[in-house]
N, C-alpha and C positions, 0 to 999 in steps of 0.2 A: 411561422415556424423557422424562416431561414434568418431571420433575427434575432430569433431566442437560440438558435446553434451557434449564429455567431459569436453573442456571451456568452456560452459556454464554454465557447474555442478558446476564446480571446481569457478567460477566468483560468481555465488547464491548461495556457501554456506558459510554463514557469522554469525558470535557471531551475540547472541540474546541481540539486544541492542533498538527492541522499548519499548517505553513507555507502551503502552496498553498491551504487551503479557501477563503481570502478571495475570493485574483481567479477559483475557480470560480465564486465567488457573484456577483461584479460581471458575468462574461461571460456567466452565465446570464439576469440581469438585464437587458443589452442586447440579448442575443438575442431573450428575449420582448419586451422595450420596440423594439426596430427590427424584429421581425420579419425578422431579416437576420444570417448566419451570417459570421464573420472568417476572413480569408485573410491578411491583413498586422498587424502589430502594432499594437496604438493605445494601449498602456499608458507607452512607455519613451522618453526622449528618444534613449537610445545606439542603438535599436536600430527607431525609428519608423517603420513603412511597410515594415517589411522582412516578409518571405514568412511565414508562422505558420501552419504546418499544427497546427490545432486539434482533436486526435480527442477530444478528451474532452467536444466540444458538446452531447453530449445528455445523460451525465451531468450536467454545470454546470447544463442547462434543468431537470433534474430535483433537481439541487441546491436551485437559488433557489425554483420550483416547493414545494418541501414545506417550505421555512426560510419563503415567505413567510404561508402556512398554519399552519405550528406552529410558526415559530421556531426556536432553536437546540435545544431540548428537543424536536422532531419529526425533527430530525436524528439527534441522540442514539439515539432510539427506533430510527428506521429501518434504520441501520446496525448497531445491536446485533443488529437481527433478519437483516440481510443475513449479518452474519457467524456469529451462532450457527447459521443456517440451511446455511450453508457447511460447520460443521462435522458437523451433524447426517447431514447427507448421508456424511461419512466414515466416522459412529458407523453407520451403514445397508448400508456396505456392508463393516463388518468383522464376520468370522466369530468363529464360537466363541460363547461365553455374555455376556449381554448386559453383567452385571460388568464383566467383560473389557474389551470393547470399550470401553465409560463410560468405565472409567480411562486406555487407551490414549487415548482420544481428547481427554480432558482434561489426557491428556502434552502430547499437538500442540500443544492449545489454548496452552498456558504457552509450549511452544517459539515458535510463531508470534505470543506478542499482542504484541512490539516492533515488527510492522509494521502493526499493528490500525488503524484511525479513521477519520473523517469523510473520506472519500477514494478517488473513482473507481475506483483499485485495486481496491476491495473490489469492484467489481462483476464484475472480472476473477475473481479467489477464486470466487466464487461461479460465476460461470459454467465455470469450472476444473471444480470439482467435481461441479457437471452433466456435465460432457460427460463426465468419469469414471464416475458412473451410467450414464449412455446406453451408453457403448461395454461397459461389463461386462456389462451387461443385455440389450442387443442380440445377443449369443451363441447365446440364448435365445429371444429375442422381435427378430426382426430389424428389422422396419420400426421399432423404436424410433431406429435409429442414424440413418433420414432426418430428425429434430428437430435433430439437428446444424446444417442450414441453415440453419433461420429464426435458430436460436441466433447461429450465426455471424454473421450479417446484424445482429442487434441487436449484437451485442459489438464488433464493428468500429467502431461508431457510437456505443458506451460508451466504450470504452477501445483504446488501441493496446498494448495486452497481447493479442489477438488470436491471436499466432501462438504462443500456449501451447496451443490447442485446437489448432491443425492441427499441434501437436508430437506430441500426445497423439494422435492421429488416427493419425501416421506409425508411431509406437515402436509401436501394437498392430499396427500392418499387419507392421511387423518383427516383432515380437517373435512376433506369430503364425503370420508366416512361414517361421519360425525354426523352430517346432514342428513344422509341415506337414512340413519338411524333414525332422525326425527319424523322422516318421510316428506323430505321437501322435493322430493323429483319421482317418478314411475320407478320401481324398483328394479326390472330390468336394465333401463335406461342406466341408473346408478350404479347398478352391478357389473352391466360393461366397464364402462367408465372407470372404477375403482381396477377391474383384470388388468384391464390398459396401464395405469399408473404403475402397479404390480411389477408388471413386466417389465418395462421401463426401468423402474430403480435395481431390477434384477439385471438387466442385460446391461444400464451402465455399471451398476458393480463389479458385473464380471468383466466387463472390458478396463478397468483401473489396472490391472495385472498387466496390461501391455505397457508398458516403459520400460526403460534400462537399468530400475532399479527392481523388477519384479514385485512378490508379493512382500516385501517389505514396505511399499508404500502406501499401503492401507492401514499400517498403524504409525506412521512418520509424524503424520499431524498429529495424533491425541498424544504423543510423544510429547510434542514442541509446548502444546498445551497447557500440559503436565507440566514444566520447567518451571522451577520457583524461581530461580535465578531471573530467567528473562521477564519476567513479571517484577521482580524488583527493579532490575536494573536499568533496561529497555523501552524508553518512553511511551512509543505506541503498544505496548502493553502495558500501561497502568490504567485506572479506570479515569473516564474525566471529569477533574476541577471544577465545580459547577462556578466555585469563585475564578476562576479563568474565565477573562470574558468570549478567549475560543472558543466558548463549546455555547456561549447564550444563544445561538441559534438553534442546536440541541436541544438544550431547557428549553426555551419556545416552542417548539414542536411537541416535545411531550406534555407541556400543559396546554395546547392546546386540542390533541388529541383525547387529553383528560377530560376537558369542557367540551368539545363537538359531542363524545360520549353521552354526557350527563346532560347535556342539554338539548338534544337532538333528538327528533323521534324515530331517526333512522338506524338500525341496527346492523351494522357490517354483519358481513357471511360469516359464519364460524371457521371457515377456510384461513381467512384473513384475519381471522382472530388469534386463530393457530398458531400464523404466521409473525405476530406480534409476540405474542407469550415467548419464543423462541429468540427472537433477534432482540426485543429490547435487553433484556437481561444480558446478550452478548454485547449490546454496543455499552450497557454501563458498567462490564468487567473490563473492557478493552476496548479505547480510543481505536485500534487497530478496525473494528469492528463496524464502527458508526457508518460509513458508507452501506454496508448492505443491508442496516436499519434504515437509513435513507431507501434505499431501493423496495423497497416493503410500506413504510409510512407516508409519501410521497403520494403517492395515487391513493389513499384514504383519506387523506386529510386535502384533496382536491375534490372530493367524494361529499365531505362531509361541510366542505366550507359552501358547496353548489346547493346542497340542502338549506343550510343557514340562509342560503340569499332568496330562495324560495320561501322559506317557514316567514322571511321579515318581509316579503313582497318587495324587498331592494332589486329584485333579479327583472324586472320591466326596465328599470332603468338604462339597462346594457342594451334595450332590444332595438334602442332606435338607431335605424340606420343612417350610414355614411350622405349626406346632402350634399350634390355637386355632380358635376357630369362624370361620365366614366374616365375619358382623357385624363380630368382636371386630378381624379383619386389615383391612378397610373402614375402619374407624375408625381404627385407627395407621394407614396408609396417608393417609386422608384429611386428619389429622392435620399430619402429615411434608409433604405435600404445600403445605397453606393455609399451613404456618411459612414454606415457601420462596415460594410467590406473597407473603405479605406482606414479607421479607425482598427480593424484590428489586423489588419496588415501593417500598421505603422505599429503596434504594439507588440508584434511576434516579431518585426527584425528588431524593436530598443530591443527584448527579452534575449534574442539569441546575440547582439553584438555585447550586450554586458556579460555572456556567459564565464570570460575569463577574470572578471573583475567579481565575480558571485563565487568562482571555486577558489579564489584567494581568501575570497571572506568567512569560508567555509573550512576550507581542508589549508595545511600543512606546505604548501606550495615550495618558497621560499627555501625553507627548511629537507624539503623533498630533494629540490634541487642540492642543497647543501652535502644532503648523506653522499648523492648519488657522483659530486664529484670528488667530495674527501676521504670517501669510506671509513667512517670512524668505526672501531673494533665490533664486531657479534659477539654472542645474542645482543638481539635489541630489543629493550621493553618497549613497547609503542601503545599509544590510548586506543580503546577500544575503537573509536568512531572514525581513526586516522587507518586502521589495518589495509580496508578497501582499498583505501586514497594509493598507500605505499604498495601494493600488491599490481596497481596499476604502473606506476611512477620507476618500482625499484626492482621486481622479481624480476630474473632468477637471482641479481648482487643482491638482496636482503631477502629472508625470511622472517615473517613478521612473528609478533607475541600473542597477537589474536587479532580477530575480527570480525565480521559482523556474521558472520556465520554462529553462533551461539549454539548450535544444535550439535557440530564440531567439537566446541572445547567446553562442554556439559558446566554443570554447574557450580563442581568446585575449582574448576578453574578462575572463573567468571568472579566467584566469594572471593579469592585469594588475593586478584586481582584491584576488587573494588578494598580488599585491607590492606594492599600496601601502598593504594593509590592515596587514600583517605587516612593510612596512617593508625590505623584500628588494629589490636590482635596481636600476632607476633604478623605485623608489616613487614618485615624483611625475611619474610618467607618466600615468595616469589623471585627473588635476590637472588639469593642463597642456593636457593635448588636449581634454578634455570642458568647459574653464573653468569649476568647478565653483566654486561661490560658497557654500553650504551641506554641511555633513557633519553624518549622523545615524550615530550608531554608539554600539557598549555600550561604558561609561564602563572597560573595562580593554581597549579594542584600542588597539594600539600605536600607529596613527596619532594616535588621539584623543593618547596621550602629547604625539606628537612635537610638532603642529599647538599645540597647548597650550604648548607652550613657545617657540614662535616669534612675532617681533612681526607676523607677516603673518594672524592668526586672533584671534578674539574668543570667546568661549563667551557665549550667548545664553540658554544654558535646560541643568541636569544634574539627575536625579534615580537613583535606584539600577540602574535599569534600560537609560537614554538619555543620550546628551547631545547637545547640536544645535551646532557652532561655524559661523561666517560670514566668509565672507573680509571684512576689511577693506577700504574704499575709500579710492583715494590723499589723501583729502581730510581722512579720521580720524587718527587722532594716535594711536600706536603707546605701549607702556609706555615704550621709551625716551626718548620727545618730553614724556610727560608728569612732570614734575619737582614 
């Protein structure tokens, strides 16, 4: 086990390359420095003063909290351990030989790392996966399932991924339901059992109301949901590419879920059927989703592959044991073990010494620096993915044009945007209305073409990554004036 954590460790810990970690950083920042938590936006000219239900506040305080302590290398650290520890809990509770389980869950691990990194999410993962423990284990050990609450109570105040626990909560009350009906338990026995669950998704519900955004955050997410925009626009919500060979790890899973099925004479619980019927269809609306399909598929298809090595009589072959004295097995053991503690300790300091050479090749750097010491004129249009980066880099000297906040500047903002970036529609919309005097955009978006070609823009600063143009004032002399 302390081998399969260590690839885990060693897989989640990854240069800080999403977009949104910046402005967690700054809003955690102000939350410690004012002692005072935001409701209205203060980052965005388009979008200033307007309502910001912020559930990610105590992550962000928890963000800047350990970046200002260890830096970005204590980031790195932490989430590698949030996320291997996520899946360990999967490898924990899949049956059959430990082998098994290892490889099954080192399927997941490859299926799920495109939504991996320095990112609130993960705290959702993680606490996903608890309440998965809890409620398997609570079968057994009841008063485990009351942990649910306080869970609840922190996760609400982490993340507005929240209503994946009281999914989880519902689909066993079904799903257990579902069996009571058939008569696969004492009916007493299952009638507790089911008050239990009841109660449970009733008392975490009612404690979702305790955050600082009150009863608004019970409909935030089916909100976000809803959004057509971030669905088009926002890549971890599109569905996934099966021709992307990202996701062939995915398709492997579900066809072989397909075949364990049909070929198997073993029959998962209806619980876990439930459970399935529920999460697939969410991991193939939304890439975003595939990790808590992993957390659900993962231990059935460890389930179902231990069956397969029984039905073919492969499963004696594993049972012979280790030949050799005990000393002699201690020592390869011990061996195998110190190659992968130093292996991925040589791997987490390359990851964290290249961090500055990873957010160049990422964000806007150069260019960051540039605004910040020529101040070229406001408003400034800025690309969606760069707002964070500049919110961290430049606020309070710049107010950005958006950023990854999409729930902030709704969906026709977001339309307007992708038309004048792309060039579609009346494109000089966003122009016009916002009097935008600055554009920072990557040197092959179309507008940057077009603006470039017109005598009404000047290009002030390009490098491979950026380029920054400024509107001309009526007073400057155009290419055509100058002879």
């Amino acid at each position: 086990m302390a081998i399969l954590a260590l690839g885990l460790f060693t897989m989640a810990a990854r240069s800080i390359t999403d977009p949104d970690v910046w402005w967690h950083l700054r809003t955690g920042q102000l939350i410690l420095q004012n002692h005072s938590l935001f409701h209205t936006d203060p980052y965005s000219f388009t979008r200033f003063g307007q309502s910001w239900i912020n559930h990610e506040w105590l992550s962000e305080v928890l963000l800047f909290g350990l970046y200002r302590v260890a830096g970005f290398g204590g980031l790195i650290v932490a989430f590698g351990v949030v996320i291997s520890a996520t899946l360990l809990l999967v490898f924990k509770r899949s049956s059959g030989r430990p082998y098994l389980a290892s490889l099954m869950t080192l399927w997941g691990a490859v299926a799920s790392a495109p939504s991996w990194g320095v990112r609130p999410q993960m705290f959702s993962l993680l606490l996903a996966s608890i309440f998965l423990v809890l409620l398997e284990a609570s079968e057994q050990q009841p008063k485990l399932l009351w942990w649910t609450a306080p869970l609840m109570l922190l996760w609400v105040n982490l993340h507005a991924g929240y209503p994946i626990g009281l999914a989880f909560i519902a689909l066993f009350l079904l799903g257990e339901g579902l069996e009571a009906a058939i008569g696969g338990e004492p009916r007493q026995k299952s009638t507790s059992r089911l008050k239990r669950l009841a109660m449970a998704f009733g008392l975490c519900l009612a404690l979702v109301v305790l955050n600082p955004n009150g009863v608004q955050i019970y409909w935030y997410p089916f909100e976000t949901l809803r959004s057509a925009a971030m669905h088009r626009f926002i890549h971890e919500w599109f569905s996934p590419d099966f021709h992307d060979r990202t996701y062939l790890p995915l398709q492997l899973m579900l066809l072989a879920l397909v075949a364990g099925l049909a070929l198997l004479p073993r029959c998962p619980r209806l619980r876990t059927l439930v459970l399935l019927l529920a999460t697939i269809p969410a991991a193939l609306r939304s890439i975003r989703h595939i990790p808590i399909l992993v957390l659900v598929l993962v231990p059935l298809l460890a389930e179902l592959a231990q069956a397969g090595l029984q039905q073919s009589g492969a499963n004696r072959l594993f049972r012979t044991p280790l030949t050799g004295s005990a000393s002699r097995t201690f020592l390869i053991n011990f061996l195998v073990l110190f190659a992968f503690v130093t292996f991925t300790a040589f791997r987490v300091r390359q990851v964290v010494s290249q961090q500055a050479e990873s957010e160049a090749k990422s964000f806007p750097t150069a260019a960051a620096a540039f605004l910040q010491q020529q101040h070229p004129p406001e408003p400034m249009m800025n690309h969606y993915n760069w707002g964070g980066y500049f919110i961290w880099k430049l606020y309070p000297q710049y107010r950005v044009f958006m950023d990854g906040r999409a729930d902030v500047y709704g969906d026709a903002l977001m339309i307007d945007f992708s038309d004048c970036y792309y060039l579609t529609d009346n494109w000089r919309k966003s122009l016009q209305i916002w009097d935008i005097q600055t554009v920072v955009l990557p040197p092959d978006a179309p507008l940057i073409t077009a603006l470039r070609s017109g005598p009404e823009w000047k290009q002030i600063y390009a490098d491979p990554e950026a380029v920054i143009l400024t509107k001309r004032q009526p007073s400057q002399p155009t290419r055509n004036q100058v002879r």
